[in-house]
N, C-alpha and C positions, 0 to 999 in steps of 0.2 A: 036130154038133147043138149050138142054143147052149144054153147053161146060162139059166135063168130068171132075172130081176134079182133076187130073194130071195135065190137060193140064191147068187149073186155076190157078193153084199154079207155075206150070213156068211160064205162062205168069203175074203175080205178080210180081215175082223175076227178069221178064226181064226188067220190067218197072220201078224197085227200078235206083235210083240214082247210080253214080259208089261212092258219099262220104256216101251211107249208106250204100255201100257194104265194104269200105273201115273199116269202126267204128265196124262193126258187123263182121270184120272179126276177127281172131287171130291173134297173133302177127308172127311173121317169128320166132324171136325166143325171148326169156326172158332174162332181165340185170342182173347182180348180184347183191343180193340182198346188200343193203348199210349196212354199219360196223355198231355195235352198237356203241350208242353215250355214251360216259361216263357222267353220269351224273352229275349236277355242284354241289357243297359242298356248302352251307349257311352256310356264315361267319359270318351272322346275324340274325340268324334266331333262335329258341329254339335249333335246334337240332347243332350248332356250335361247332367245336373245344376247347376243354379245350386250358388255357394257357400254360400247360405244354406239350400239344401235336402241340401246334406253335411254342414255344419257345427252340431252344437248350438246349440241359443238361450246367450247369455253371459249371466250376472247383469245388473242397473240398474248403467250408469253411473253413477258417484260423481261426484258437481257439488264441483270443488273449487274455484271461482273464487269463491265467495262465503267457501269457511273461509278462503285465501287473503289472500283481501280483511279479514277481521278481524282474521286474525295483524298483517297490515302498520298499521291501525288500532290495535292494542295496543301495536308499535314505537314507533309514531311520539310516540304518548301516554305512552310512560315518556321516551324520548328528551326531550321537551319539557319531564315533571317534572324530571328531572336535569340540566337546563339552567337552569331556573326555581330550583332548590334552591340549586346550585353558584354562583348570580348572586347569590344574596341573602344568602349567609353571611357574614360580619362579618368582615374581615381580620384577622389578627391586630394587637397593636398594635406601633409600631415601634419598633425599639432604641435608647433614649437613650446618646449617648457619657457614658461616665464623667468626662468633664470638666466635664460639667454639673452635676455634684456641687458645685462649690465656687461657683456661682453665687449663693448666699444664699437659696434657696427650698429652705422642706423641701420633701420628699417624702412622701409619705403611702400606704404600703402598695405600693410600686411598685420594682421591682428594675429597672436598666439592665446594659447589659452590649457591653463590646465589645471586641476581639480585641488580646492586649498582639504585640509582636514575635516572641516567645517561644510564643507560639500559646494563651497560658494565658489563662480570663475576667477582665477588669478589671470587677469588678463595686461599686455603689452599695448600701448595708446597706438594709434595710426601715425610715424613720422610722417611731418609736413603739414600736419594740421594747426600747431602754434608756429609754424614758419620757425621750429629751429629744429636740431637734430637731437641726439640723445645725449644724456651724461658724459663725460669724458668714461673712457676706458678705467675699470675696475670700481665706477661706482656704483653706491648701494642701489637699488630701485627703491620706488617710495611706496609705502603701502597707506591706503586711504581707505575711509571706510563707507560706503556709499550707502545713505538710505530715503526713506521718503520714495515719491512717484518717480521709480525704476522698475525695470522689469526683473531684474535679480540682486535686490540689497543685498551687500554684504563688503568682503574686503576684499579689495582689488590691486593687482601689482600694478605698478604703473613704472614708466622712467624720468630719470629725473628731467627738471624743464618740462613736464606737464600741466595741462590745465584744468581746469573742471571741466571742458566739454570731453576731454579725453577717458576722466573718470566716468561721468554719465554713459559713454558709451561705453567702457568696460563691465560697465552692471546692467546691460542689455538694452540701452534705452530709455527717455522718456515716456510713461505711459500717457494714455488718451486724457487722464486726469491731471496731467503735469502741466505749472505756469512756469515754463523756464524762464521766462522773462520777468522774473520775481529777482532771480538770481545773476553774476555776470559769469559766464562760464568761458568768459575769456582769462578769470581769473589764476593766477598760479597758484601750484598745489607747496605743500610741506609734509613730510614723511608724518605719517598717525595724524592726518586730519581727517575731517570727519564733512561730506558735503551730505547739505540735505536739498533735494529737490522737492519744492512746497506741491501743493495742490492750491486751488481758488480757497481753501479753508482751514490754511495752516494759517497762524498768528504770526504775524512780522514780531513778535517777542521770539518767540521759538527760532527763528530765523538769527536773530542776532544772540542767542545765547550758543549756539551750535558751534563747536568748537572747530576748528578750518572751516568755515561758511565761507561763500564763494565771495571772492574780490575781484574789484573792476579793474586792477590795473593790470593792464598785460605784463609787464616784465615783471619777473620773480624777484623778491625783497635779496635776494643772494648774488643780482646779477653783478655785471664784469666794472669795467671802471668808469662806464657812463652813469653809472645807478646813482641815486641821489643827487642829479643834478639842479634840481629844482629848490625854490627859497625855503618852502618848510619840508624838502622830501627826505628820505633817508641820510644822514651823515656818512661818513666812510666806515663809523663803526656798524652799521646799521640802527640805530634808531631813529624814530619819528618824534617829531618835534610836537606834540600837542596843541602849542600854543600858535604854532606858525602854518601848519600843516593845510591844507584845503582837502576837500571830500574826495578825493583822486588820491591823496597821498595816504588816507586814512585809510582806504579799502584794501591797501597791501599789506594791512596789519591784520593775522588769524584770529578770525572772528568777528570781525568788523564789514557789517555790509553797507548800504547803500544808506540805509533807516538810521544806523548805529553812527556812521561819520558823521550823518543831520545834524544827533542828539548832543555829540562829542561838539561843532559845531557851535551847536545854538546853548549849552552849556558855558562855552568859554566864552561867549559875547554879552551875555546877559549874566551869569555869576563871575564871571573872572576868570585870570590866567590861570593854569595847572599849576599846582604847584609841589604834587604830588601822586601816588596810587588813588589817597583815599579822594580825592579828589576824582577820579577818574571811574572811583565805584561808584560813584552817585550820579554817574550818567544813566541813567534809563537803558538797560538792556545790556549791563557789561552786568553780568554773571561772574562768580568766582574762579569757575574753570576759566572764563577768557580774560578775566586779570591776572592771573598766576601767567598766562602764556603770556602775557602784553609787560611782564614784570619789566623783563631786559631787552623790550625792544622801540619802548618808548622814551621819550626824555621832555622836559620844560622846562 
């Protein structure tokens, strides 16, 4: 007998498994559905990022072609004044030889200068400083030899009718250690004398043995026809009277300073009149060299 399709078809489903009833059934209830995914960006691929759309905006370009441009405009502009400046400045003026010294033109306020063999300045004295002018025309110049506190000892041209402040400043100056006031450097010079400017530690011996050491009397022992007008000053031959002389008239004898006329001085008062050289050696401070010079220019 056949069974009824009904009853087929349940007893089918009774006979199924409980895991194919499980699979074939529905769910109880549905998940939410999952977020959509953001899709990834290819950073390598055709369709990638421009560099300006990875890259930051950068700050404003700085325009430096125009600061540039001014710096080289301010070069060029000092460049030009420093050229224009350095073009128009006045040379110095040029070194007259010391020869020209004896050419018969004063000079006036103007020192020359130029190199002896010996490496020392051969220099020309400042006219107007001993209030006379220079030598007559075609005389010798006098050469002196400057040492002691100077700034350049050595030997120095000078013109004739010079003084010792003329020489001192031929040999560059007194230095910071110099007692010019040791010496008279209004004194007149004589061709190959010899001035020494002391320091506070030079011996007043030294001083008077120095052969042209510096003398207080302003006119030169060779002056014109007023020279010698005084009672023991020079005669018309030129010599000095030893015995009549006073400390003024002694200092214009080479090598005879301030200390030296005292001696001469206080010699003839307390031992006696001159009566001779040797007489004259046995002053205190006349040296051999300054009595060989004082031979033919003294008298008693």
């Amino acid at each position: 007998m056949r069974d009824a399709p009904g009853s087929d078809a349940g007893t089918q489903t009774a006979r199924m498994s409980p895991s194919h009833r499980l699979r074939d059934d529905p769910p109880a209830f549905a998940p939410d559905p999952a977020p959509a995914a953001v899709p990834d960006v290819d950073t390598a691929g055709p369709h990638a990022a421009s560099a300006w759309e990875r890259t930051p905006p950068r700050g404003p370009v700085l325009r430096w072609r125009p600061a540039l441009l001014a710096v080289t405009v301010l070069l060029v502009a000092a460049a030009a004044w420093w050229a224009v400046a350095w073009l128009t400045t006045p040379a110095p003026p040029a070194a007259v030889p010391a020869a020209a010294a004896g050419a018969g033109v004063a000079q006036t306020g103007a020192t020359s200068a130029a190199p002896t063999a010996a490496g020392t300045d051969v220099r020309t004295p400042e006219a107007g400083l001993s209030g006379e002018a220079s030598g007559p025309a075609g005389s010798t110049p006098l050469r002196v030899h400057v040492v002691g506190e100077v700034a350049r000892p050595g030997v120095v041209s000078l013109a004739p009718g010079s003084r010792v402040a003329d020489a001192v400043r031929a040999a560059g100056g007194p230095t910071r250690h110099a007692r010019a006031e040791r010496i008279n450097l209004a004194a007149p010079l004589d061709d190959g004398q010899q001035v020494l400017v002391p320091s506070a530690h030079t011996p007043q011996d030294a001083l008077d043995r120095v052969a042209g050491a510096a003398q207080a009397q302003p006119t030169p022992t060779t002056g014109g026809a007023d020279a010698g007008g005084g009672p023991g000053g020079p005669e018309p031959g030129g010599t000095v009277d030893l015995n009549t002389a006073d400390a003024a008239d002694l200092q214009t004898l080479p090598g005879v300073g301030p200390a030296t006329a005292e001696k001469i001085i206080a010699h003839r008062e307390t031992v006696g009149p001159f009566t001779g050289l040797q007489d004259l050696d046995a002053v205190p401070g006349i040296g051999p060299a300054t009595l060989d010079r004082l031979r033919d220019l003294v008298s008693w």
